[in-house]
N, C-alpha and C positions, 0 to 999 in steps of 0.2 A: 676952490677945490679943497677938497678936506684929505690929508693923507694919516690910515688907518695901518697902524702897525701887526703885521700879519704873520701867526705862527701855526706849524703843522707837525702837532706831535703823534707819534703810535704812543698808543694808552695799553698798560694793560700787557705789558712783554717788554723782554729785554734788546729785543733787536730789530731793525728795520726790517721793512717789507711783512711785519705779522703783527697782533694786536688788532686796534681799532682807529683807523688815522683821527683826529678829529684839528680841527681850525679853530683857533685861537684870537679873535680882535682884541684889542687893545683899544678904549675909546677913550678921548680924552675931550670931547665934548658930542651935545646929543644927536645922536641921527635917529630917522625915525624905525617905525616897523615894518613900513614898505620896502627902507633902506634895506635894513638888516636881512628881509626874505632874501631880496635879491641877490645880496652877498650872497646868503646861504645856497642858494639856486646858482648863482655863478661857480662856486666853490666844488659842489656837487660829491659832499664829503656826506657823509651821514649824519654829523652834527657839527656845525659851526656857534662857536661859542662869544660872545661880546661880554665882555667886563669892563667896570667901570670903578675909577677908584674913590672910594670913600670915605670918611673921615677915620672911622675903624676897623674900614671892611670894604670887599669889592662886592658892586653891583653886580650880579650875571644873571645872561640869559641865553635861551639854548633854542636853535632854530635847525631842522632838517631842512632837505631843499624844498620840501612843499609847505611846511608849517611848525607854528614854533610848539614846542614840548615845556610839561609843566619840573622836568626832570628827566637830567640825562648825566651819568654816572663816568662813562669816560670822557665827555669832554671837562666833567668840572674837573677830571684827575688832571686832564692836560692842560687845564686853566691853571691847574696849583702848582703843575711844573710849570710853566714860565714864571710864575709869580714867585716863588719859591728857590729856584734857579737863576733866573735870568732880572726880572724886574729889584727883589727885594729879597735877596739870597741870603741875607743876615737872620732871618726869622725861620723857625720851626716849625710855624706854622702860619694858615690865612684861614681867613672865616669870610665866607659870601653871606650875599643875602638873596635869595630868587624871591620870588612874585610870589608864588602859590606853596612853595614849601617850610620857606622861612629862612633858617639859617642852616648853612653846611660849613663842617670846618672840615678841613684837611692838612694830618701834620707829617713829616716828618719824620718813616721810624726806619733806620740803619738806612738802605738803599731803597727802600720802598719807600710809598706816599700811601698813607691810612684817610678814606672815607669814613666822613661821620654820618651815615642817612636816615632818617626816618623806618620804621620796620613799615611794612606793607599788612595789611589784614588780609585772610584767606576767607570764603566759605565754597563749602561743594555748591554744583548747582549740574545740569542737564547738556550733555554737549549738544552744540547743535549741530543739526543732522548736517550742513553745509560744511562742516571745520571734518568732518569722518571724510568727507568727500574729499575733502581741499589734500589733504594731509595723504589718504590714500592707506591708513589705517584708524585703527579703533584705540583710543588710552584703555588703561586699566582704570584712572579717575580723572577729570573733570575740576579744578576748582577758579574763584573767580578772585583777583587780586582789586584795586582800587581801580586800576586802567586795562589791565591783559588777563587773559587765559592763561591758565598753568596746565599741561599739559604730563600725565606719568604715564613710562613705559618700562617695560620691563629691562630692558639692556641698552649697552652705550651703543651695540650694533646697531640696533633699530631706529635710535637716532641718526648714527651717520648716515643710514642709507633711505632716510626719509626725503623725498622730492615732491616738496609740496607742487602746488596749481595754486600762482602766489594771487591770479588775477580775480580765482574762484575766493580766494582766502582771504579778499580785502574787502570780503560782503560779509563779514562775520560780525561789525560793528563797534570791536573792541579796538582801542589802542594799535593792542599785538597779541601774538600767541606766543608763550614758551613750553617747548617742551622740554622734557627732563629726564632722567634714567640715571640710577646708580653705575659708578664709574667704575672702570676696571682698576686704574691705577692710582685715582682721584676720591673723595667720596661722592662727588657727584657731576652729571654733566649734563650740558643742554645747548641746545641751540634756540633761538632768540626771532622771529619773522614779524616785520611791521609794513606791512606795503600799504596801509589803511594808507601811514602817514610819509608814503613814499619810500624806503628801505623794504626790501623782499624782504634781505635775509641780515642782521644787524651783526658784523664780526665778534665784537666783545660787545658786552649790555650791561656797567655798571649797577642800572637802576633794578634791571630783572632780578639783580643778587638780593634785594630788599624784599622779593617776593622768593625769591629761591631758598634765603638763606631760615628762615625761622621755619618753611614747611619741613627744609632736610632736618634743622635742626629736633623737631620735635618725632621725627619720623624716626631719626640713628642714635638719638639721645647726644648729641655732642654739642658744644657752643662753639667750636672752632674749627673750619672744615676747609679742604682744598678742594676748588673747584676747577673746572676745563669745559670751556664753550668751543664747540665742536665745529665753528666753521672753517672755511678755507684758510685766510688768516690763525685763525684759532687763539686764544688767549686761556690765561693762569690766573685766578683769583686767589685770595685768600678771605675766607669771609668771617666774620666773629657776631653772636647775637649777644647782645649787653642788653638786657630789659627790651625798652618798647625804640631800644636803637640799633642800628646795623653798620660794623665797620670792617669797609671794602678794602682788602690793600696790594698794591700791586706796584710796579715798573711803567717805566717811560722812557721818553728818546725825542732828540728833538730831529725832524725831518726836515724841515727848512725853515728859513725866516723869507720876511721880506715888508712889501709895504703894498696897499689896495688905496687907488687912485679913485673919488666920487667925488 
């Protein structure tokens, strides 16, 4: 029997019960990727996370309950809180390594934790007619990120009060959808829906920011902007564009520990 040290942090806020919970493993020798689903599917968090320690870096990787993601923004935060806090709390900072991204580091700034991600590329393209349907309106534009739909609306209202038809919305082929609208008290807001890969609707979306953060920034002229994902939970970004990088920074909390019995 292998016992797998297990942590449940909110990402992305400063207090329980809001944010984005995500699950933390700790591995200390290999399990496979049937393993890891299963956790993920047992867990039934939005993203379960497994790290693994390296000679200069942790290994991770990020698995929803139906399948694993090439990139996933709060659970690497929650990954860098326990490493950062809890494992190796002398260091300012940790640097992972994923599969398809490369390397992400996350440091340390005052009470926050800064993401270093990859910027995302945009181009326009054609909504398709099934996403107008799903959604239950019409954006004003359309454009298309590496993995998701970016979605623009004219107000944070029309966001809140969007109720997608998430069953209709997971024939669309992408990823995910985000939509998006200038913020009343933020500079901008969105909400985040992935049911392709099981999540309707995703509370916080560190990774979205990578696609959010350089369209607002070339749209209001700013490189430094506070953002608000408008779900139930709801979450507080702070996002920064540095060239062809984007840095995420935000709060955390640890929800529970414990241990996972396989």
């Amino acid at each position: 029997m292998m016992i797998i040290p297990f942590y449940q942090v909110d990402a992305f806020t400063h207090g329980p019960f809001t944010g984005n919970p995500a699950a933390v493993c700790v591995l200390t020798e290999p399990v496979t990727v049937e393993t890891m689903q299963k956790i993920a599917m047992e867990n039934n968090l939005s993203e379960t996370a497994f790290i693994t320690k390296g000679k200069d870096e942790w290994l991770i990787r990020w698995f929803t309950p139906a399948a694993e993601v090439d990139l996933c923004g709060h659970a690497t935060l929650a990954s860098a809180f326990v490493v950062l806090n809890i494992l190796d709390p002398q260091s300012e900072e940790v640097r992972f390594l994923s599969r398809v991204m490369g390397h992400l580091t996350v440091r340390k700034r005052g009470d926050l934790l800064e993401l270093d991600f990859p910027v995302d590329t945009l181009s326009k393209c054609e909504l398709p007619g099934i996403m107008a349907e799903s959604l239950g309106s019409v954006p004003a534009e359309c454009l298309m990120g590496r993995t998701d739909y970016l979605l623009l609306y004219g107000s944070e209202t029309e966001i809140i009060n969007m109720k997608p038809d998430f069953r209709t919305l997971a024939g669309t082929g992408a990823r995910g959808v985000i939509v998006t609208a200038p913020g009343d008290t933020v500079d901008f807001v969105s909400r985040c829906f992935f049911p392709q890969i099981g999540i309707d609707e995703d509370p916080v979306t560190g990774s979205a920011h990578t696609t959010l953060t350089p369209f607002w920034s070339a749209r209001i002229g700013k490189k430094t902007m506070k953002a608000r994902q408008l779900s139930a939970r709801g979450g507080v970004l702070e996002c920064t564009l540095d060239g062809d990088r984007v840095h995420i920074a935000g709060s955390a909390i640890l929800y529970l520990k414990g241990e996972i019995y396989v």
